[in-house]
C-alpha positions as a printed NumPy array, in Angstrom:
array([[ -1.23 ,   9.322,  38.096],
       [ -0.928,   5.574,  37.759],
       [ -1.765,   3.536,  34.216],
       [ -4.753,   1.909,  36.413],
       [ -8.122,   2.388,  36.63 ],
       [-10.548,   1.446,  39.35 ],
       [-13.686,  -0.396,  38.327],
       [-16.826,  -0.656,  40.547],
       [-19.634,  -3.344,  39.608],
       [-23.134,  -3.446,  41.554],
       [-25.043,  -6.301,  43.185],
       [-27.569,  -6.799,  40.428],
       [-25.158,  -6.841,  37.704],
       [-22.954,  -9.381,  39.933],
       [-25.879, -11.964,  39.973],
       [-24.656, -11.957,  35.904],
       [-21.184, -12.865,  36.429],
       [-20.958, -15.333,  33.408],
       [-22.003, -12.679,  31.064],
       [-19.57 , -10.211,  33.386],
       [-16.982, -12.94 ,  32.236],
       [-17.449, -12.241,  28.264],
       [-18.16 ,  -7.935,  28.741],
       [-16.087,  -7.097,  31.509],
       [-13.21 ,  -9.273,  32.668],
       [-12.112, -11.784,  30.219],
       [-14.006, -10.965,  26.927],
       [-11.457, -10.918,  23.896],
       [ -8.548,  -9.489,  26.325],
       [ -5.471, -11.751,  26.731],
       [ -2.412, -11.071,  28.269],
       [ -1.291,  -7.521,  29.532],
       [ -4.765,  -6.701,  28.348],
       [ -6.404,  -8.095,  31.394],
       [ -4.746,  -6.328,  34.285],
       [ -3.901,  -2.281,  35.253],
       [ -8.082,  -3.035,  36.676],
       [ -8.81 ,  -3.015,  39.99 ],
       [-12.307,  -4.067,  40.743],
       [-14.591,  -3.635,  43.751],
       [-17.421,  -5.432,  43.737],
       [-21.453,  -5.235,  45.633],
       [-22.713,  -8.597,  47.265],
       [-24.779, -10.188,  44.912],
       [-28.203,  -9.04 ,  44.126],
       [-30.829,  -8.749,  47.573],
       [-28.464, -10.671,  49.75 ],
       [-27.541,  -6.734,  51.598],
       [-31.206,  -6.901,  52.236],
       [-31.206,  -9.984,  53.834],
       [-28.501,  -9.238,  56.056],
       [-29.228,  -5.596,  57.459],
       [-32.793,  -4.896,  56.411],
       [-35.005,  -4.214,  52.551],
       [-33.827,  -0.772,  51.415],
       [-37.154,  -0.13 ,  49.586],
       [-39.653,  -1.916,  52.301],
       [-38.038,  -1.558,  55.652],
       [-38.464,  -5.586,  56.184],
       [-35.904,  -6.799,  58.934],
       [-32.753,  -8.564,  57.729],
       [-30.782, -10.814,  60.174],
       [-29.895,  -7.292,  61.455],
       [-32.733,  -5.772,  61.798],
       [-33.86 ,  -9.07 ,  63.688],
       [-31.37 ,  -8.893,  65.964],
       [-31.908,  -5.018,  66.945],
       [-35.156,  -5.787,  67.686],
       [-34.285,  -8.453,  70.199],
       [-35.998, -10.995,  67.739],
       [-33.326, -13.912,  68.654],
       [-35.287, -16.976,  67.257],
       [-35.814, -14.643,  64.074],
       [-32.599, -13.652,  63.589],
       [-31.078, -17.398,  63.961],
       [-33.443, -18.632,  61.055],
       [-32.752, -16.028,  58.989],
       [-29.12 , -16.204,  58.883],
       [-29.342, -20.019,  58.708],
       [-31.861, -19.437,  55.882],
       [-29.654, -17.267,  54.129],
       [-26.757, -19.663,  54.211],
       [-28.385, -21.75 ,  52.55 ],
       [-29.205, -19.263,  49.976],
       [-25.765, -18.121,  49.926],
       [-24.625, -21.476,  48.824],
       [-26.873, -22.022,  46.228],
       [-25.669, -18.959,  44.714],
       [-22.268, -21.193,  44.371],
       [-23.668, -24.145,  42.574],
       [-25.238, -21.583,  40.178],
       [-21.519, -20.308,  39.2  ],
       [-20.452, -23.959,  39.128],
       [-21.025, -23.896,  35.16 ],
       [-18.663, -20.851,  34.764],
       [-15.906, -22.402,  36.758],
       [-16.602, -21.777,  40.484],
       [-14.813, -24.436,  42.991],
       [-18.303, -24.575,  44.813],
       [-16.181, -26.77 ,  47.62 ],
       [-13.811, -23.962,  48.303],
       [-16.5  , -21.592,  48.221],
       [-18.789, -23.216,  50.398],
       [-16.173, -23.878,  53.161],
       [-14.815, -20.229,  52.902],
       [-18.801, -19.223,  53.296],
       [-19.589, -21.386,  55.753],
       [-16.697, -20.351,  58.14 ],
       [-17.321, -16.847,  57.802],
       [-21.111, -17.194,  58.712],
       [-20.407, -19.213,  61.477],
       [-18.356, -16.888,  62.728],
       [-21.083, -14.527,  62.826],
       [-23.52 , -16.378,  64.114],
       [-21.006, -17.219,  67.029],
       [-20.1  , -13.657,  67.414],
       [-24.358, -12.659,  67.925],
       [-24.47 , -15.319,  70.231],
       [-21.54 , -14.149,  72.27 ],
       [-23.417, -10.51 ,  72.278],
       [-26.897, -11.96 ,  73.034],
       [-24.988, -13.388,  76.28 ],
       [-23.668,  -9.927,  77.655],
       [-27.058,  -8.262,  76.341],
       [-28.626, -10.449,  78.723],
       [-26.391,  -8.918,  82.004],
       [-28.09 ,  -5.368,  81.446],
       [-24.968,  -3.655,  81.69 ],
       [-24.443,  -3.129,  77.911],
       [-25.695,  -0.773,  76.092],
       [-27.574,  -1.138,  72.199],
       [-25.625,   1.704,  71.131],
       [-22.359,  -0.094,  72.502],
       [-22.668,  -3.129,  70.182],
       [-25.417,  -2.522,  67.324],
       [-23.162,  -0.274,  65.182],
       [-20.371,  -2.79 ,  65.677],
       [-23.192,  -5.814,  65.005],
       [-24.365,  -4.011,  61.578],
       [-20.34 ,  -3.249,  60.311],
       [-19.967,  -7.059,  60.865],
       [-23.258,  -8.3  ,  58.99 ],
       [-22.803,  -5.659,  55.632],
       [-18.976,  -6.931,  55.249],
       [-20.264, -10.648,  54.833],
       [-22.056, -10.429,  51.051],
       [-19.315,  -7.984,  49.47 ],
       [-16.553, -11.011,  50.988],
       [-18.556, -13.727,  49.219],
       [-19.264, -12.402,  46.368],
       [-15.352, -11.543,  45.793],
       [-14.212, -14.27 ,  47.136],
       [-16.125, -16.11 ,  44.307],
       [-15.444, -13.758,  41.73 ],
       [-11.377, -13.807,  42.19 ],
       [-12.019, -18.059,  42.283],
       [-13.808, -18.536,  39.19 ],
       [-11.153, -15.874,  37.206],
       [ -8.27 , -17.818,  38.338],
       [ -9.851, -20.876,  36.811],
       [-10.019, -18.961,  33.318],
       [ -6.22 , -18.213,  33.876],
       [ -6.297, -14.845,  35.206],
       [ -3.853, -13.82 ,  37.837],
       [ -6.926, -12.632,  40.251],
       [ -6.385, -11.827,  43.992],
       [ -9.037, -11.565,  46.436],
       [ -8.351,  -8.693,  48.403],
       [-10.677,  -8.651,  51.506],
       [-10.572,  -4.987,  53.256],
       [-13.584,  -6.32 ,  55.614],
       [-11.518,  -7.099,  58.329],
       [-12.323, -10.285,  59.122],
       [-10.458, -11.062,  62.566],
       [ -7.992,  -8.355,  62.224],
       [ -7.262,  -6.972,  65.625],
       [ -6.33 ,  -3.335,  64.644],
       [ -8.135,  -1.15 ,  62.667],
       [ -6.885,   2.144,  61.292],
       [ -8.788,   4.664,  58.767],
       [ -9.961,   2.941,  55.407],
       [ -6.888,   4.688,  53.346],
       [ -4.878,   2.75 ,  55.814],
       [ -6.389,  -0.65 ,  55.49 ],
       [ -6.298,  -0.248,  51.616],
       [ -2.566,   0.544,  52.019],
       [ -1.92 ,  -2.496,  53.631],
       [ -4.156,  -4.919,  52.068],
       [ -2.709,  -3.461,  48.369],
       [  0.736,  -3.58 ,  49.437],
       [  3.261,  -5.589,  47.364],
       [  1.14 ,  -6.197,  44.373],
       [  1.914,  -5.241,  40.879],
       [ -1.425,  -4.124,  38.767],
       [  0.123,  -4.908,  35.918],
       [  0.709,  -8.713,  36.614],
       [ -2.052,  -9.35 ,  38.278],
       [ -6.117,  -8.15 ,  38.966],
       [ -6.957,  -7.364,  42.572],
       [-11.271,  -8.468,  43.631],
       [-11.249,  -5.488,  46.433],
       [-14.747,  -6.101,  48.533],
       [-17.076,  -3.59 ,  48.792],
       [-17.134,  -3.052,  52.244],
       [-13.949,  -2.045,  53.675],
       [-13.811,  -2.23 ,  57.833],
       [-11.875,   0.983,  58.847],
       [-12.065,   3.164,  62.637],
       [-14.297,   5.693,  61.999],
       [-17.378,   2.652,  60.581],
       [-18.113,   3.045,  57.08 ],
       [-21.596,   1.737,  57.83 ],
       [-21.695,   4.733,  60.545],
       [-20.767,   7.641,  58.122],
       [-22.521,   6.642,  54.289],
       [-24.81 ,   3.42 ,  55.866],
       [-25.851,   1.572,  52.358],
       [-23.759,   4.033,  50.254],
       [-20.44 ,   2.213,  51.386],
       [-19.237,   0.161,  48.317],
       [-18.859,   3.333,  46.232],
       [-16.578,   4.768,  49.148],
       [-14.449,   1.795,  48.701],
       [-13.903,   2.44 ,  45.308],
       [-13.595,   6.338,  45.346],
       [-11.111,   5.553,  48.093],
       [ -9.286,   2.956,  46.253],
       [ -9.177,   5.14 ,  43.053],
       [ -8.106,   8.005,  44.838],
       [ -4.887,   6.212,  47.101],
       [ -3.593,   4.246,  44.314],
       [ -4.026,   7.461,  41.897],
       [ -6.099,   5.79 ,  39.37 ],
       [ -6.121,   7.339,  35.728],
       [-10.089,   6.713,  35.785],
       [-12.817,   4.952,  37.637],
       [-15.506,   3.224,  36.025],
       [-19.022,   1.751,  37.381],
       [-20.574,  -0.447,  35.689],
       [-24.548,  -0.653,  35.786],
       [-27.104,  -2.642,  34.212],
       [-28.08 ,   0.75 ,  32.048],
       [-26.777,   3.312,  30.522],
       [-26.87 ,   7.2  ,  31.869],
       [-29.817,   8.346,  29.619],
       [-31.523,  11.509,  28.809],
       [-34.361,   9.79 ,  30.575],
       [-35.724,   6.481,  31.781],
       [-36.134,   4.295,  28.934],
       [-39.29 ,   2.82 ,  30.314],
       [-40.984,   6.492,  30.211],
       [-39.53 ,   7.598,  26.763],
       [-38.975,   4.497,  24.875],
       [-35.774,   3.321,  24.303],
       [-35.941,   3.921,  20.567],
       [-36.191,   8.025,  21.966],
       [-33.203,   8.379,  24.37 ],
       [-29.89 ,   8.817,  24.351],
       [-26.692,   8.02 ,  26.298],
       [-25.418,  11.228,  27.82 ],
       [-21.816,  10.692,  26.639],
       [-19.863,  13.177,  28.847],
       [-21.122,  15.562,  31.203],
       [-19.346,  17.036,  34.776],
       [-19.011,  16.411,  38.609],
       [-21.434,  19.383,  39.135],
       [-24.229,  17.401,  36.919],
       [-23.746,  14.192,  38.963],
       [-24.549,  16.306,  42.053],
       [-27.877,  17.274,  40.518],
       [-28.72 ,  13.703,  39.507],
       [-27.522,  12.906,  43.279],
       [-30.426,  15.438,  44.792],
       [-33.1  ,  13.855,  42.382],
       [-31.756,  10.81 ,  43.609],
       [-30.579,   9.152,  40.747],
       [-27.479,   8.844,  41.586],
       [-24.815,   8.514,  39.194],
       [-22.447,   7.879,  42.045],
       [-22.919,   8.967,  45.532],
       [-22.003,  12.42 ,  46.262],
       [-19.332,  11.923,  49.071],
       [-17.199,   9.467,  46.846],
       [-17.541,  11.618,  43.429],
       [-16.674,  14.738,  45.084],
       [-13.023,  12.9  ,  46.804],
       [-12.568,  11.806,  43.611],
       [-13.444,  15.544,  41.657],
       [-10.702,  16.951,  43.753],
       [ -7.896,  14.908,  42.774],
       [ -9.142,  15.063,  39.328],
       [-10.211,  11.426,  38.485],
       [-12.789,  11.353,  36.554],
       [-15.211,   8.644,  36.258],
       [-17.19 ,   6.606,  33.365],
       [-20.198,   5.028,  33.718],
       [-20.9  ,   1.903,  31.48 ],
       [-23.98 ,  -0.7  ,  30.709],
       [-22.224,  -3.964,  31.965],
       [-24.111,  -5.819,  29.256],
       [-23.163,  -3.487,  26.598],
       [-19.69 ,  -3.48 ,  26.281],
       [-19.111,  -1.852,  22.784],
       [-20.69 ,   1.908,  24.516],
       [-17.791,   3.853,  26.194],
       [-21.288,   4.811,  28.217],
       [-20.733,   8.491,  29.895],
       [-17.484,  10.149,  31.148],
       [-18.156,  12.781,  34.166],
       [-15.216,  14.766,  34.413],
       [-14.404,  18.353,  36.57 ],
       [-14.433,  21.007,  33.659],
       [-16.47 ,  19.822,  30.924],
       [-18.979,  22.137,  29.565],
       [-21.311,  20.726,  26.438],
       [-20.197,  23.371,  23.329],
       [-23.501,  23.621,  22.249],
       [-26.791,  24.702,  24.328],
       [-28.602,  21.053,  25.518],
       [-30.283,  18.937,  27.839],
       [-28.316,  16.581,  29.945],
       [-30.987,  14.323,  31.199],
       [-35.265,  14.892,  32.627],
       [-35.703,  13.272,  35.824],
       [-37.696,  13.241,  38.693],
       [-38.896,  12.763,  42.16 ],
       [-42.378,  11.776,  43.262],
       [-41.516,  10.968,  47.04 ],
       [-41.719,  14.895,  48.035],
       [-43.741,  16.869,  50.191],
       [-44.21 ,  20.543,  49.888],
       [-43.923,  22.591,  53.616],
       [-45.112,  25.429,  53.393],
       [-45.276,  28.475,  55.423],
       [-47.207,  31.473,  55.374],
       [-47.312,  34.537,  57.8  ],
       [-47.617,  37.927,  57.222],
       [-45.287,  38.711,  59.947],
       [-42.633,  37.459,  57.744],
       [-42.23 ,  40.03 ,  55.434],
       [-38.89 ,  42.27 ,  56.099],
       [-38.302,  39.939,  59.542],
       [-34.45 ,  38.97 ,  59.687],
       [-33.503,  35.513,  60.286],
       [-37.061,  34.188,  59.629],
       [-35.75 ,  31.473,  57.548],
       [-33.222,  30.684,  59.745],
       [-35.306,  29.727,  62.085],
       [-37.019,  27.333,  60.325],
       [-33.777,  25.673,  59.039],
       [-32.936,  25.181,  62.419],
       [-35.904,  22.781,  62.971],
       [-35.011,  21.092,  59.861],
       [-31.531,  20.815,  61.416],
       [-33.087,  19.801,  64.538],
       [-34.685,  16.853,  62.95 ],
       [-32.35 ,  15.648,  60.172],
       [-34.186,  16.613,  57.218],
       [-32.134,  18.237,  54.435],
       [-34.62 ,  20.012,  51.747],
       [-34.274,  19.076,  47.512],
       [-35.957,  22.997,  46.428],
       [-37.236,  25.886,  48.082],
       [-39.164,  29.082,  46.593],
       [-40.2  ,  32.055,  48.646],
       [-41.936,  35.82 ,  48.49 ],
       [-42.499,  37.998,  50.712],
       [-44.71 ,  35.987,  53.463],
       [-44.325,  32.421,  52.006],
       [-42.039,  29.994,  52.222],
       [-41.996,  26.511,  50.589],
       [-39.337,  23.74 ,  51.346],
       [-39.694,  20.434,  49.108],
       [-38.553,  17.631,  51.406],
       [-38.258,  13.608,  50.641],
       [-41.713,  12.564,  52.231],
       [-38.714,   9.498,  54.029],
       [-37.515,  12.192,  56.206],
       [-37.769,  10.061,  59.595],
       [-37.884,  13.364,  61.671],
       [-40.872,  14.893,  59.178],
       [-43.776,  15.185,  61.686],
       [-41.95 ,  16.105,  64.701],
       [-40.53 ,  18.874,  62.396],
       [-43.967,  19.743,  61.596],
       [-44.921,  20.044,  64.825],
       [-42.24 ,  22.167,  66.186],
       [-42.894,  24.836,  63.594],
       [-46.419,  25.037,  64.657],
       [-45.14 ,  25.445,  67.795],
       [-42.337,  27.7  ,  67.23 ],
       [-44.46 ,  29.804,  64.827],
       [-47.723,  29.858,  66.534],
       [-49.084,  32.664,  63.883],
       [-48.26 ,  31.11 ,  60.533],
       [-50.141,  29.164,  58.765],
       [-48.292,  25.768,  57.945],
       [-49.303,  23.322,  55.362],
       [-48.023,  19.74 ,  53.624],
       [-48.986,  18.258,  50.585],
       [-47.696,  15.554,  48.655],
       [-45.951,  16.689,  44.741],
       [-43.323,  15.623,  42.637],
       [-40.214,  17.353,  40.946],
       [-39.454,  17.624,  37.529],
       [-35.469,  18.495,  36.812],
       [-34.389,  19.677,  33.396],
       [-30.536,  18.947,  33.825],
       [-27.529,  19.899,  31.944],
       [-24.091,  21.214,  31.729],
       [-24.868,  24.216,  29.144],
       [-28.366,  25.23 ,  29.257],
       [-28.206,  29.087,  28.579],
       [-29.979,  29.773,  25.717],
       [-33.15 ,  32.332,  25.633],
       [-36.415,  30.589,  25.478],
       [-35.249,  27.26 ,  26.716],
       [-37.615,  28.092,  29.901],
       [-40.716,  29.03 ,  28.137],
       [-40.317,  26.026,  25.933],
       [-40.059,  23.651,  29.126],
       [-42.983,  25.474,  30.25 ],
       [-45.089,  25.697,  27.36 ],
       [-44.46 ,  21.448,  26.823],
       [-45.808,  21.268,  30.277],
       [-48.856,  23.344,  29.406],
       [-49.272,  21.394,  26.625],
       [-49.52 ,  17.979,  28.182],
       [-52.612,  19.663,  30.408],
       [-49.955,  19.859,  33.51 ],
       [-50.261,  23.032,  35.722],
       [-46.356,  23.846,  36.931],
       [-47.101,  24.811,  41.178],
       [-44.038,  25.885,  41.405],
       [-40.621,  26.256,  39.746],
       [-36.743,  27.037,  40.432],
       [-33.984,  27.491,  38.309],
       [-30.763,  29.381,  39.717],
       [-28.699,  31.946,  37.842],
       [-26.062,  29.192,  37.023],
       [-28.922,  27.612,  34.809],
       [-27.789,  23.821,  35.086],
       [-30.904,  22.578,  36.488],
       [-34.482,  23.614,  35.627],
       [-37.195,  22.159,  38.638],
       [-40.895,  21.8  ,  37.769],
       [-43.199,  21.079,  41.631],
       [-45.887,  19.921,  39.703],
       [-48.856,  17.29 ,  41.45 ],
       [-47.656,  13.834,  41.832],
       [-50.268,  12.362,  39.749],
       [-48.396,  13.995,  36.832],
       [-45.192,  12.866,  37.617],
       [-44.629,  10.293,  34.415],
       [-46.543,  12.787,  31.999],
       [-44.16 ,  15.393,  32.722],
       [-41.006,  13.723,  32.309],
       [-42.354,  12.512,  28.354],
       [-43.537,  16.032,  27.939],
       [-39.965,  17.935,  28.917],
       [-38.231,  14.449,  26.966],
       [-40.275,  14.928,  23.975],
       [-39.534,  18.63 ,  24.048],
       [-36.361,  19.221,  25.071],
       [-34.346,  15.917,  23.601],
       [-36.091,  14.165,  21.234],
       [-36.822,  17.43 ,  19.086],
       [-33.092,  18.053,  19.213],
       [-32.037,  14.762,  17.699]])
């Protein structure tokens, strides 16, 4: 185990860097202080967006431009965003940037791209080349630019506050051979001393396999498990804009929540399916098994250790971990008398599920009804619904929208805990549709109707935490 750690910090938080200057990488450190960190740092706040497409609305990025054939659109966007891209240098001017240096180093990477698209919109045109040939390779391209700007910058402005920072760009810009990603961090890492100096590791990381192709916009937190996990860091750390709470400060109040403190791998997985991800689930579970575990900080708080996840701990004392919840779920459900006693019935309905790429968040079931709770996203939801129908011409098969209400923690096993979740609910005027709760008792789920989803996170929170304080 090395004396390192590896330290992730995300795209809106990078937008901050002068205040990242003061909480994060310079602050009251000097000397030895400053290094043993290696950071891996997000493109800068939206600018992922504007390259591939808007996570949240679907809006086409210079990407999503290009897929669709769009080639005027795609040639003002990425001429719009280089301009936007070097604005975002004469903003760090005041904190030390060399806006010359960065603009030339931006400017001949986006040139190269926009080259590179033209070059493809040229063989497009022959017919003899496929979109599945050159779109994956086209999107890997487009994500590495933000993460190699933003780092770029970031190791720049350090070294003009003294600090021995290196830009270390994994995105493989012009390399000719590409092995797996341990391979290009390997080689990119080689030769330098943590202690002596700070390496500014981009996000993105170009490796064989496409790390666009296996976690799409999940790929910066790769990089880092990766990074943590081949140089045998003694921790990792990601640093957000807030704190892991016992619920969202915006619902509770912030005066009524509580930084979790410490809590384990199998938690973060449960805050993963409700998706409020912690880290994703890939990179937490690489680093679980080598036994690295991982804090999570406010950025802009830098006095709170934050929360430590780690692989065995179990809270001493009976509590909740966090209340959470989803409101982008629908309920499938199935009902057919023929079920009852039949072998393999659910089976078969996985298999459509398998069929059309949707992975389920709950299920409950009796003896001639079963209920999946699916994220209403699923891409493959109606042509699922439609080969069930067809595959199980006798049921009756139903949708509706709901949301889910998770009651999460490490040590929950204490009699009445349940009831009291229930009775809160109850309380608040919610009817619970449904619930599920496995024999391991770390997570408590509440299907309850969407239009109750805030109510019933403030009625579990009020409940559940602030009654414990």
């Amino acid at each position: 185990m090395g004396q390192h750690t590896v330290e992730k910090i995300g795209g809106t938080s990078m937008s901050r860097f002068g205040e990242l200057l003061d909480n994060i990488f310079i602050g009251s450190r000097t000397g030895k202080q400053l290094y043993n960190r290696i950071f891996v740092v997000s493109a800068y706040g939206g600018i992922t967006n504007l390259l591939l497409e808007n996570k949240k609305t679907g809006a086409p990025g210079i990407y999503g431009s290009f897929a669709a054939g769009d080639n005027q659109g795609w040639q003002e966007k990425l001429d719009a965003l280089l301009i936007q891209l070097r604005e975002i240098n004469r903003e760090f001017a005041s904190i030390g940037l060399n806006v010359e240096i960065a603009d030339n180093f931006i400017n001949e990477r986006m040139h190269g791209v926009k080259s590179c698209l033209l070059h493809l919109m040229q063989l497009r045109s022959f017919g003899h080349f496929r979109p599945d040939e050159y779109l994956p390779a086209t999107r890997e391209l487009l994500s590495s630019v933000g993460e190699a700007h933003s780092a770029f910058n970031s190791a720049n402005i350090l070294k003009n506050h003294g600090v021995n920072a290196v830009f270390v760009d994994l995105s493989g810009w012009k390399d000719q051979e590409t092995g797996s990603m341990e391979d290009t961090i390997i080689q990119h890492l080689s030769g330098l001393d943590f202690s002596t100096c700070m390496p500014i590791v981009t996000g993105y990381a170009k490796c064989a396999e496409g790390v666009m192709a296996k976690f799409d916009r999940g790929y910066s937190e790769i990089t880092f498990s990766k990074l943590a996990v081949v140089t045998g860091a003694k921790e990792g750390v990601i640093h957000k804009e807030f704190h892991l709470s016992t619920g969202d400060p915006k619902l509770m109040g912030v005066e009524n929540v509580r930084t979790i403190g410490h809590t384990n791998f199998d938690i973060a997985d449960q805050l993963a399916d409700m998706a409020m991800e912690a880290i994703h689930p890939k990179a937490a579970k690489a680093m679980e098994l080598h036994n690295i575990p991982i804090r999570v900080t406010n950025a802009f708080d830098p006095g709170n250790p934050g929360t430590l996840i780690s692989r065995d701990f179990v809270s001493p004392s009976p509590k909740v971990d966090m209340i959470c919840g989803r409101k982008d779920v629908v309920a499938i459900e199935i009902f057919d008398p023929e079920m009852v006693g039949a072998c393999g019935y659910d089976h078969r309905v996985l298999e459509c599920f398998v069929r059309h790429g949707i992975s389920y968040i709950a299920k409950n079931t009796n003896a001639n009804t079963i209920t999946h709770y699916v994220s209403e996203r699923s891409r493959g939801l109606e042509g699922c619904l439609a080969e069930m129908r067809e595959t199980f011409p006798h049921a009756k098969i139903s949708s509706c929208p709901v949301a889910i209400i998770a009651v999460i923690g490490t040590n929950m096993k204490l009699p009445g805990f349940l009831s009291r979740a229930a009775s809160s609910l109850a309380g608040a005027g919610i009817n619970i549709l449904a619930l599920d709760q496995c024999m391991r008792q770390v997570n408590m789920q509440f299907i309850v109707g969407r239009e109750f989803y805030s109510e019933a996170q403030i009625a579990l929170h009020r409940e559940l935490v602030e009654k414990e304080k």
